[in-house]
N, C-alpha and C positions, 0 to 999 in steps of 0.2 A: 504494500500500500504506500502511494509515495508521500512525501511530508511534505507539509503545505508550509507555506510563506512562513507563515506566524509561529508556527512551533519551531521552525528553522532558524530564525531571526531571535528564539527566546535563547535557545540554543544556545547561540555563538554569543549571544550578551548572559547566562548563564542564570536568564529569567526565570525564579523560581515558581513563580506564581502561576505564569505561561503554561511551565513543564509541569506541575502538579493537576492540571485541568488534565494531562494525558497519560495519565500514570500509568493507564491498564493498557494503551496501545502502545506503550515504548518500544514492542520489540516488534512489532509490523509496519510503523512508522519510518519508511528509511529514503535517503536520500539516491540521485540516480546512481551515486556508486555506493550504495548500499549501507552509509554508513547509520548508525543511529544516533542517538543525539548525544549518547556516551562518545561517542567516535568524533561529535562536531563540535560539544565544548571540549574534550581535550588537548581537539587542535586551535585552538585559542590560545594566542599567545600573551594577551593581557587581559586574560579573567584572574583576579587575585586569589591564588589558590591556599595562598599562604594565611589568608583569614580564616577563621577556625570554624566560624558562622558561615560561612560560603560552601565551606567544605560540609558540612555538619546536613545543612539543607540540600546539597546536593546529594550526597547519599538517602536519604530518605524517597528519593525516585529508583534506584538502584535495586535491580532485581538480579538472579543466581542467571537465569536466561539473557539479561541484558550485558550482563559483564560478558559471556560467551558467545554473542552475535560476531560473526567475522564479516568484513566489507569488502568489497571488488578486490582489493588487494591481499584478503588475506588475513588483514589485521584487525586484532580484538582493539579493544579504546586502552587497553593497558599499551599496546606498540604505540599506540599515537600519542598519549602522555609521555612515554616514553623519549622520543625523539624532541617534547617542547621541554623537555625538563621538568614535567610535574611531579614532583617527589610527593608534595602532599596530598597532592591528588590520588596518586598510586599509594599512597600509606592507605589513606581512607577507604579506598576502595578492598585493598590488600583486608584492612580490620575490619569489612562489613563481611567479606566472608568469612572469615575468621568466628563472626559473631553469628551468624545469620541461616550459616550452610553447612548441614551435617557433613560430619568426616566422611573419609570414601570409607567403601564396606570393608570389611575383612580382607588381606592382603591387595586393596586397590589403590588407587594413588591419592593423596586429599586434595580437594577441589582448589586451595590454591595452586599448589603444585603443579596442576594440570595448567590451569590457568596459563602459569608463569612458563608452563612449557610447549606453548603450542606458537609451532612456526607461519610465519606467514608466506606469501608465495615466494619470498627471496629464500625462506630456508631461516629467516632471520628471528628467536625469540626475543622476549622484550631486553634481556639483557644485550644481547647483539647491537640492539639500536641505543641502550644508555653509552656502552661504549662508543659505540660510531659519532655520539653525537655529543660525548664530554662531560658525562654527567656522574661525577663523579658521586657524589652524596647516594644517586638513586642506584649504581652499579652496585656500591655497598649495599643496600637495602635488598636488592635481588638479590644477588649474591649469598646474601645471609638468610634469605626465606626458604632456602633451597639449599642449601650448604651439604648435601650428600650428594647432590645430582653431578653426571659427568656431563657437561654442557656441550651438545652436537654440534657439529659443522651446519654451516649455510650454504644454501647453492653455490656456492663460490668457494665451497671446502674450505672455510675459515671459520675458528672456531670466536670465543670474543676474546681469552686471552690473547690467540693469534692478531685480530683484531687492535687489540691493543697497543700493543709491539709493534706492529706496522704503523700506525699514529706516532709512536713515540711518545704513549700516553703511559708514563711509567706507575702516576698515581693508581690507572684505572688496575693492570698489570699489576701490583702490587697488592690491589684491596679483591681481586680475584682468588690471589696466590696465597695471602692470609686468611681469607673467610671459605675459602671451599675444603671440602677435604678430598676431591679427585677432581680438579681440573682438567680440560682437556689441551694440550700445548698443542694441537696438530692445527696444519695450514696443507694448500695447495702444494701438487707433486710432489708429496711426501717429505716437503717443509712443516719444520717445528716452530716454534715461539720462538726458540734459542738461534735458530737462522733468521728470523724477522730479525731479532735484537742487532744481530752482527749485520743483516743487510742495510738495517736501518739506523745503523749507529747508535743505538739508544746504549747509552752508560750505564 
């Protein structure tokens, strides 16, 4: 069902009043590339996420099926926060399921987990794009939700350590290296992390 003017418009200004009028069509409501309106205030680059009131209101629209909507691209609204640097955004969101969403069953994965591990069509999880895109606060914050997981390559056979190393993002590469406990070092043609570092000069 596609999303009209005004829900789109509350959206990207993170109209709560607007978005509380559509509570129960969040997840049918979507734009022509699919996104929902998780996916379109995320990508907002000056909605103040860092007010605790904005945040607080905005989860209250947040359902277990809206956080798991993927758009044309692939991407859940955690990747698109991801790439604006919304730490707060992805905290809150991170603690409403935490709060909200039974654990997965007997030996299955728990729902954020899943969450935080689902790639989009680059191959890229949300950790992929904090790296890509410098954000160091929220790598840590991935990194540490998830701290058993071996983090896959992307279509580009890069892992985010690997990722890192090629930036010469020593901070990102270091809060990987300290908060996981089996990172993955692998990169394209059977390049490691430890070949980024030497190709890339990083000290």
């Amino acid at each position: 069902m596609p999303m009209d003017g005004r829900l789109y418009r509350a959206a990207q200004r993170g109209d709560m009043e607007v978005l509380k009028e559509f509570a129960d069509q969040l997840t049918t409501k979507l734009t022509s590339y699919k996104n929902t309106v998780l996916h379109t205030t995320a990508d907002q680059k000056y909605i103040n996420f860092s007010n605790s009131n904005n945040v607080e209101n905005f989860t209250a629209i947040v359902s277990r099926d809206l956080l798991f909507c993927l758009n044309s691209k692939g991407d859940t609204c955690i990747h698109v926060a991801a790439r604006k640097g919304h730490l707060n955004l992805i905290e809150a969101l991170i603690g409403y399921l935490k709060q909200n969403c039974p654990a997965g069953l007997e030996g299955g994965i728990e729902p954020i987990h899943e969450l935080l591990r689902i790639p989009n069509n680059k191959g890229n999880m949300a950790l992929h794009e904090a790296v890509m895109y410098g954000s160091h606060r929220l790598v840590e914050t991935l990194v540490k939700e998830d701290d058993n997981f071996t983090h896959p390559l992307n279509n580009a056979s890069k892992s985010p350590l690997f990722l890192a190393m090629e930036k010469k993002d020593k901070v990102s590469a270091e809060l990987i290296l300290s908060n996981s406990s089996s990172p993955s070092y692998v990169g394209p043609y059977g390049t490691t992390a430890l070949h980024a570092a030497a190709i890339y000069h990083v000290d």
